[in-house]
LOLO-730602 format. One record per residue (C-alpha): x, y, z; residue in three letters; residue number from 1. Coordinates in steps of 0.02 Angstrom, whole numbers, plus 50000, padded with zeros to 5 digits. Example, Ala and Ser with C-alpha at 12.3 -4.5 7.8 and 13.67 -1.06 7.14 Angstrom:
2
c1:c2:c3:res:n
50615:49775:50390:Ala:1
50684:49947:50357:Ser:2
END
This chain:
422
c1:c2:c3:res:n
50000:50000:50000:Unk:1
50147:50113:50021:Unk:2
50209:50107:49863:Unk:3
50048:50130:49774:Unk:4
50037:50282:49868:Unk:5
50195:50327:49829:Unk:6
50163:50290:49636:Unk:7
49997:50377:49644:Unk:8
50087:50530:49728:Unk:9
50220:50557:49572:Unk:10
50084:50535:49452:Unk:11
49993:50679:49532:Unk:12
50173:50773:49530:Unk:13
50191:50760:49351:Unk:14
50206:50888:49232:Unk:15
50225:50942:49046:Unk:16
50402:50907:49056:Unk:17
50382:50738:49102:Unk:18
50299:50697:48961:Unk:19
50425:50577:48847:Unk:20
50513:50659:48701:Unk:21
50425:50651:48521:Unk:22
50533:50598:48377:Unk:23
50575:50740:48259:Unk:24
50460:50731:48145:Unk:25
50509:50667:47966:Unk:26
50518:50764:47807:Unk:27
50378:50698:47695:Unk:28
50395:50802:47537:Unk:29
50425:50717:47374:Unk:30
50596:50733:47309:Unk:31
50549:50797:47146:Unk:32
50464:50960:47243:Unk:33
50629:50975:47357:Unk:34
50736:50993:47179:Unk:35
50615:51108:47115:Unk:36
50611:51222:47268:Unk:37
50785:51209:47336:Unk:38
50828:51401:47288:Unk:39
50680:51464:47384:Unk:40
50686:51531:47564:Unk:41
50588:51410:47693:Unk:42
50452:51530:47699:Unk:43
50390:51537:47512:Unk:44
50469:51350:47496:Unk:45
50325:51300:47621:Unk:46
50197:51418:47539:Unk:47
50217:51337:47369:Unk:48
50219:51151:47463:Unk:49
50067:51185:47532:Unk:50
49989:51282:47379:Unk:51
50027:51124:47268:Unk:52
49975:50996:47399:Unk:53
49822:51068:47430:Unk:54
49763:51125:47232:Unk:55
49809:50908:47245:Unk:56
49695:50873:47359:Unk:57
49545:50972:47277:Unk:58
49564:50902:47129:Unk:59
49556:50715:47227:Unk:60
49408:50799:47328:Unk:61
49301:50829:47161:Unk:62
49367:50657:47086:Unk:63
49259:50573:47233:Unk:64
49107:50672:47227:Unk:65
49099:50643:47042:Unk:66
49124:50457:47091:Unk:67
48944:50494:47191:Unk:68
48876:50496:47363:Unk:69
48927:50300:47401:Unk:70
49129:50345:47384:Unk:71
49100:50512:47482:Unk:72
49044:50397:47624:Unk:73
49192:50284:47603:Unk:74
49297:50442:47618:Unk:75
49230:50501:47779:Unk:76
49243:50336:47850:Unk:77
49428:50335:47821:Unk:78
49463:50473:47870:Unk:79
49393:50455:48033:Unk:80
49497:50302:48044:Unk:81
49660:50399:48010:Unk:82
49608:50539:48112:Unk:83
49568:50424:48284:Unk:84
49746:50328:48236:Unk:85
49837:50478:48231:Unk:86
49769:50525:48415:Unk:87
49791:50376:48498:Unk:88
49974:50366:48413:Unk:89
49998:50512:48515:Unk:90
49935:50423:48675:Unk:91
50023:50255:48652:Unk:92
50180:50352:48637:Unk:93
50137:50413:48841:Unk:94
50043:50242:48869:Unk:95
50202:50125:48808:Unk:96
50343:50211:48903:Unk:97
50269:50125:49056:Unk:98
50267:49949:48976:Unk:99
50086:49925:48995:Unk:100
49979:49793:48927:Unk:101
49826:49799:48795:Unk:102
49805:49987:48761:Unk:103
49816:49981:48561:Unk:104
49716:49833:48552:Unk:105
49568:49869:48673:Unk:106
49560:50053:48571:Unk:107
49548:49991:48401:Unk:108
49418:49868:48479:Unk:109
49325:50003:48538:Unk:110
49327:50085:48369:Unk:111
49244:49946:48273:Unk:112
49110:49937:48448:Unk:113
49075:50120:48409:Unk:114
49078:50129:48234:Unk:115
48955:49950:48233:Unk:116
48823:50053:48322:Unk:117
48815:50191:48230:Unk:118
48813:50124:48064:Unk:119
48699:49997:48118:Unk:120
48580:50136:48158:Unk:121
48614:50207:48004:Unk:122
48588:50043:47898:Unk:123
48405:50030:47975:Unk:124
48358:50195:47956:Unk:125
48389:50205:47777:Unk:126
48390:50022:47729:Unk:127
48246:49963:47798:Unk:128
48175:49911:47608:Unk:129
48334:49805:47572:Unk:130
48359:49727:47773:Unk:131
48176:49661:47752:Unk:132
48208:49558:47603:Unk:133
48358:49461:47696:Unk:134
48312:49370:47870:Unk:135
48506:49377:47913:Unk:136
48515:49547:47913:Unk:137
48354:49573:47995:Unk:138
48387:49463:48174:Unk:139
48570:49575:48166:Unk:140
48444:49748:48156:Unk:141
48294:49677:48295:Unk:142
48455:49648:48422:Unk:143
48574:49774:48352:Unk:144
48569:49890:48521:Unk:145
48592:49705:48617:Unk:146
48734:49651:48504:Unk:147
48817:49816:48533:Unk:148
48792:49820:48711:Unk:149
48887:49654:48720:Unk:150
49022:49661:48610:Unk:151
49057:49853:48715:Unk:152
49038:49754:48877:Unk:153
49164:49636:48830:Unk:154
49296:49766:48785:Unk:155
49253:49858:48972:Unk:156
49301:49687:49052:Unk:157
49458:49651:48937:Unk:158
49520:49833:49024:Unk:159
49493:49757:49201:Unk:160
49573:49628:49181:Unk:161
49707:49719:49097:Unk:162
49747:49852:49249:Unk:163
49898:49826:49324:Unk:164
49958:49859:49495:Unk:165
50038:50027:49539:Unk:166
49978:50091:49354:Unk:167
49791:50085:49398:Unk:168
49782:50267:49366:Unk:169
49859:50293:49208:Unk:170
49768:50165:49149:Unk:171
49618:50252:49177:Unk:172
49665:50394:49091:Unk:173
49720:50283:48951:Unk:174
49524:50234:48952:Unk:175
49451:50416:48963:Unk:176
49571:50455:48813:Unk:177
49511:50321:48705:Unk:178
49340:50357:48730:Unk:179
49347:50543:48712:Unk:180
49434:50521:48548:Unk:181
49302:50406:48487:Unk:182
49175:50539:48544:Unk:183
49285:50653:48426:Unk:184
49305:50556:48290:Unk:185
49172:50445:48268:Unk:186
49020:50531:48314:Unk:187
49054:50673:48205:Unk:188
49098:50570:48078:Unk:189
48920:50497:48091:Unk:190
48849:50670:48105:Unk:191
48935:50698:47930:Unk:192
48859:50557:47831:Unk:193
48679:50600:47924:Unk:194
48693:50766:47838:Unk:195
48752:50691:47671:Unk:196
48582:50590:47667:Unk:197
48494:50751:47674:Unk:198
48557:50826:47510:Unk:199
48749:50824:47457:Unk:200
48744:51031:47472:Unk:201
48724:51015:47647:Unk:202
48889:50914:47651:Unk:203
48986:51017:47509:Unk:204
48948:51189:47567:Unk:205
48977:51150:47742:Unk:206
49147:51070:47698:Unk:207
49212:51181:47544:Unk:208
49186:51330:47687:Unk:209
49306:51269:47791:Unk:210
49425:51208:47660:Unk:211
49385:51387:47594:Unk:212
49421:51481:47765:Unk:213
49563:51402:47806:Unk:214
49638:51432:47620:Unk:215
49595:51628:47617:Unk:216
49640:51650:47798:Unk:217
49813:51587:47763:Unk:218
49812:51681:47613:Unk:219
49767:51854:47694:Unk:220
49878:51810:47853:Unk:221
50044:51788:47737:Unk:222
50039:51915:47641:Unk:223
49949:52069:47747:Unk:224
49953:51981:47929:Unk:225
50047:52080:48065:Unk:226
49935:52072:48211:Unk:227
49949:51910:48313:Unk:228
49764:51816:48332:Unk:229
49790:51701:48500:Unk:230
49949:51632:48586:Unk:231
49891:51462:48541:Unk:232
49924:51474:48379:Unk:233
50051:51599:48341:Unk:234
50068:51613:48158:Unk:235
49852:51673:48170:Unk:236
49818:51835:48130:Unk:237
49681:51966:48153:Unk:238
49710:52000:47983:Unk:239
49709:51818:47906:Unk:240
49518:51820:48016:Unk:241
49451:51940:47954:Unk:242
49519:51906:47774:Unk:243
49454:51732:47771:Unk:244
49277:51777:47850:Unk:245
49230:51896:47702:Unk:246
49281:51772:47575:Unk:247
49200:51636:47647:Unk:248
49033:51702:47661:Unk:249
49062:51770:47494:Unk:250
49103:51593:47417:Unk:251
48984:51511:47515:Unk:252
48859:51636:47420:Unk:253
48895:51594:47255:Unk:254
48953:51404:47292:Unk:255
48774:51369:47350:Unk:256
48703:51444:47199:Unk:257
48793:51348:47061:Unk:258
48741:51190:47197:Unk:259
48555:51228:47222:Unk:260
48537:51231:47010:Unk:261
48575:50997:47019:Unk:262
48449:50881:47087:Unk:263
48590:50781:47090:Unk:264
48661:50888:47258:Unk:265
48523:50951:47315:Unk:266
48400:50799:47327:Unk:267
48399:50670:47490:Unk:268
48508:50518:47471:Unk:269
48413:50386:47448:Unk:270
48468:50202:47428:Unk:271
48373:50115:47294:Unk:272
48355:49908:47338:Unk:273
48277:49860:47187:Unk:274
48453:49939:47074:Unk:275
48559:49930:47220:Unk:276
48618:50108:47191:Unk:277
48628:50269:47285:Unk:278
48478:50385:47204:Unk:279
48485:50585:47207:Unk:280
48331:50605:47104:Unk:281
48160:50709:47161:Unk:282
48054:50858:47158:Unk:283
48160:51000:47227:Unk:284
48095:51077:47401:Unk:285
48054:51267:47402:Unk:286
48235:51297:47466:Unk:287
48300:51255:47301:Unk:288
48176:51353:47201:Unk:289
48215:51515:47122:Unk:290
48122:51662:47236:Unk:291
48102:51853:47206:Unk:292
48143:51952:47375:Unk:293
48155:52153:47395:Unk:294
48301:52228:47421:Unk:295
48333:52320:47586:Unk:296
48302:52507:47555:Unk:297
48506:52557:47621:Unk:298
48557:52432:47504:Unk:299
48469:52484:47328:Unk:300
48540:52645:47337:Unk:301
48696:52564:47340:Unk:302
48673:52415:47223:Unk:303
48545:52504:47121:Unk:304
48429:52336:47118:Unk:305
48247:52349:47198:Unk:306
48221:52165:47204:Unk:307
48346:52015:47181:Unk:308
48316:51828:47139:Unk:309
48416:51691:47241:Unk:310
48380:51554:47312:Unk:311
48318:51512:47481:Unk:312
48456:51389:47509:Unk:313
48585:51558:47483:Unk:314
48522:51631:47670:Unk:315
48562:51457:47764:Unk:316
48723:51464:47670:Unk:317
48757:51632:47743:Unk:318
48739:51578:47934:Unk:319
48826:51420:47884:Unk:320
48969:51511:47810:Unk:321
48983:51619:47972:Unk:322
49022:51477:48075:Unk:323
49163:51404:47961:Unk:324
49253:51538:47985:Unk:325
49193:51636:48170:Unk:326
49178:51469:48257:Unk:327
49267:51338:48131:Unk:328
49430:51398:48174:Unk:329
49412:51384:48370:Unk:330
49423:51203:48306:Unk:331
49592:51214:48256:Unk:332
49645:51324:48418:Unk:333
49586:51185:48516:Unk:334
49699:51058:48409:Unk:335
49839:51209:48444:Unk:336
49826:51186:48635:Unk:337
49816:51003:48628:Unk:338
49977:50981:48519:Unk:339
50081:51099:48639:Unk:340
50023:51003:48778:Unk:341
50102:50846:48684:Unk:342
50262:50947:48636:Unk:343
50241:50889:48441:Unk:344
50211:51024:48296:Unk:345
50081:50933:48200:Unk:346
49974:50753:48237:Unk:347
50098:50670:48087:Unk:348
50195:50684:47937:Unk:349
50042:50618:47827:Unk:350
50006:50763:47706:Unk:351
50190:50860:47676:Unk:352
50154:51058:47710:Unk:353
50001:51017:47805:Unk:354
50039:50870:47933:Unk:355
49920:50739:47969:Unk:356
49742:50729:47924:Unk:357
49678:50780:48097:Unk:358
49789:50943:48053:Unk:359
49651:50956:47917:Unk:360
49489:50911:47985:Unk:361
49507:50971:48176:Unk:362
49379:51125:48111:Unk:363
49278:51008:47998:Unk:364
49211:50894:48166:Unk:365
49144:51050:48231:Unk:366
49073:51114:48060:Unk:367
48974:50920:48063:Unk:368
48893:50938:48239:Unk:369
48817:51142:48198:Unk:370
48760:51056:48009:Unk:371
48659:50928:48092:Unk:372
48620:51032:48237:Unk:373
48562:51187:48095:Unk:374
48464:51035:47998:Unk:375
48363:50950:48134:Unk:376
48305:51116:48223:Unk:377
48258:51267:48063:Unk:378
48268:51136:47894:Unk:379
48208:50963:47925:Unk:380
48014:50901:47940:Unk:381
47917:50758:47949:Unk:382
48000:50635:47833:Unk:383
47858:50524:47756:Unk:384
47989:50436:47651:Unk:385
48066:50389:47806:Unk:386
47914:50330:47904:Unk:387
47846:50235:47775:Unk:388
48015:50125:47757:Unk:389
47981:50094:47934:Unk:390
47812:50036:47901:Unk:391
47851:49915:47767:Unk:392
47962:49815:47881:Unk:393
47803:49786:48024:Unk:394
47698:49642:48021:Unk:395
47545:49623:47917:Unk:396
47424:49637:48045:Unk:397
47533:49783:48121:Unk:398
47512:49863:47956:Unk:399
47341:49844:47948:Unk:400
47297:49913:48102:Unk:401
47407:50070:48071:Unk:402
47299:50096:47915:Unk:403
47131:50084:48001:Unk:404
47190:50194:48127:Unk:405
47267:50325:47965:Unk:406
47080:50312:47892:Unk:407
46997:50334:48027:Unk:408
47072:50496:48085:Unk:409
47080:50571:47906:Unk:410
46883:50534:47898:Unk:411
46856:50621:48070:Unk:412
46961:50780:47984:Unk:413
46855:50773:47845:Unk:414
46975:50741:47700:Unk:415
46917:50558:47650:Unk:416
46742:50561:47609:Unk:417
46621:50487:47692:Unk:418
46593:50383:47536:Unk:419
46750:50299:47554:Unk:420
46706:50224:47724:Unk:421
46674:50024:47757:Unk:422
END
């Protein structure tokens, strides 16, 4: 008991300084960009890396929506994967020092738990036509909360039995960290393929603003940036901010109206079981229709317009676009402060310029939960598409009573006729 107490006593005394040393991190940057850029000074050598790199990834990022909403899904999905390995790299690296059993394994275990539930609740939500027509699937739906439930209980009781004397506590915070990166990571990137199934825009816009802020502030912030943002993140500017907010909205503007003109990003994705495709084909709602509004009276002397035709969709874009790049960025602050605690520059070496993915989407996780939040509480209805899917999947006599119970009522409101009745 004394030296537990002893232990638990210079874990308590521990500080930043403590923390084991990171390996420099390694040069990424293809050779053939190293010859080209050798004359330039490390500044502009680092501008162009990350100018070409990211024009790279753009082009990649427009490959896969081309490819449709199925690969888009497949994209977010790995990069949540990459994202949670980066962060628990970063806790292995504090975990291992102390020789300790069955950290890696139990968190990649909990990953697949997590990621199980929620796309198991995603697969019966929007499935529910093609998990009728196979019995396998549907016992693995009816018990999918119970399967879950089990397969996370038997990952808590692999970690007791894994604690080790003297170590109890930093195993525990080994435990908090794994599940507070899967709250990170995985949740949000469930949040990101809800909003996908409710019209690509509302994953493009969201997404491109970001991509868009973070671009433009940069932009603004190396070329006219002289007054330092916040001490987390040094190289920030108030001018970089401010830069990147007014082109943001202004992108997000015209972005969503090139976007709301395709059914193909504006409609719901919907999966269709008889083709065994992803569909993006309907009638569009009135936030994609074309709309006349008056022009406030300050502003037509100025623009010299009385009325202007947009689309609804434009104003959401607006308030979305003022969170990319108000509230987006305190994303990327909070990645700051969590990489100085850690005493490493970046989360890894992954993209050269830009570090690791997490270094790319710590403001997109954020952007997901207000898109989602934004969707269920001023855009999203009743869906009867959805409701009926659910429907179809009850029993016949279940059914039948549901549509006694439908007639009945709309007879009472007098919208069958009484004809109809018997």
């Amino acid at each position: 008991e004394v030296d537990l107490e002893e232990r638990l006593c210079e874990l308590d005394l521990r500080s930043d300084s403590d923390i084991p040393d990171v390996p420099p991190p390694t040069d990424s940057t293809p050779e053939i960009l190293k010859r080209a850029l050798s004359g330039l000074s490390a500044r502009w050598k680092n501008w162009w890396i990350r100018g070409i790199l990211s024009l790279a990834m753009i082009s990649g990022f427009f490959l896969i929506i081309y490819l449709g909403s199925f690969m888009l899904m497949l994209l977010v999905l790995s990069i949540q994967v990459k994202c949670y390995h980066e962060i628990i790299t970063i806790g292995y690296r504090v975990y291992h020092s102390y020789d300790l059993p069955w950290f890696r394994s139990l968190s990649w275990y909990f990953l697949l738990c997590v990621n199980y539930f929620f796309y198991g609740e995603t697969v019966a939500d929007y499935f529910a036509t093609f998990v009728q027509r196979r019995e396998q699937l549907q016992f693995l739906i009816r018990y999918h909360r119970f399967i879950s439930f089990a397969l996370y209980l038997t990952g808590f009781c692999m970690f007791v039995l894994s604690l080790v004397k003297k170590h109890y506590r930093l195993q525990f915070y080994m435990f908090a960290w794994t599940h507070v990166t899967l709250l990170i990571t995985v949740t949000q990137s469930h949040l990101v393929i809800q909003n996908l199934f409710e019209g690509m825009i509302w994953f493009l816009v969201p997404i491109s603003s970001v991509i868009c802020n973070d671009i433009t502030a940069y932009i603004f912030g190396f070329f006219f940036g002289r007054t330092p943002l916040i001490k987390l993140s040094p190289k920030k500017t108030w001018e970089g901010f401010i830069g990147g907010f007014f082109s943001t909205v202004v992108f997000g503007f015209i972005f969503s109206y090139f976007l709301a003109q395709h059914q193909y990003f504006v409609c719901p994705v919907e999966y269709n079981s008889e083709t065994n495709r992803f569909v993006t084909e309907c009638e569009p709602s009135e936030l994609f229709q074309m709309k006349k509004y008056s022009v406030p009276p300050l502003l037509q002397a100025v623009l010299g317009w009385e009325t202007v035709n947009m689309y609804p969709f434009q104003m959401h874009s607006f308030a979305l676009s003022t969170f990319a790049s108000l509230i987006g960025p305190f994303g990327g602050f909070f990645a700051s402060g969590f990489k100085r605690a850690f005493k490493i520059k970046d989360f890894a070496d992954t993209i050269p310029g830009h570090g690791g993915i997490m270094d790319r989407f710590d403001c997109q996780y954020l952007m997901a939960t207000f898109v989602h939040v934004y969707i269920t509480s001023f855009i999203r209805g009743p869906n009867p598409s959805k409701l009926l899917k659910q429907l179809l999947i009850l029993q016949p006599e279940q059914q039948l009573s549901v549509y006694k119970t439908l007639k009945s009522h709309l007879v009472e409101k007098g919208i069958l006729q009484p004809s109809l009745r018997g």
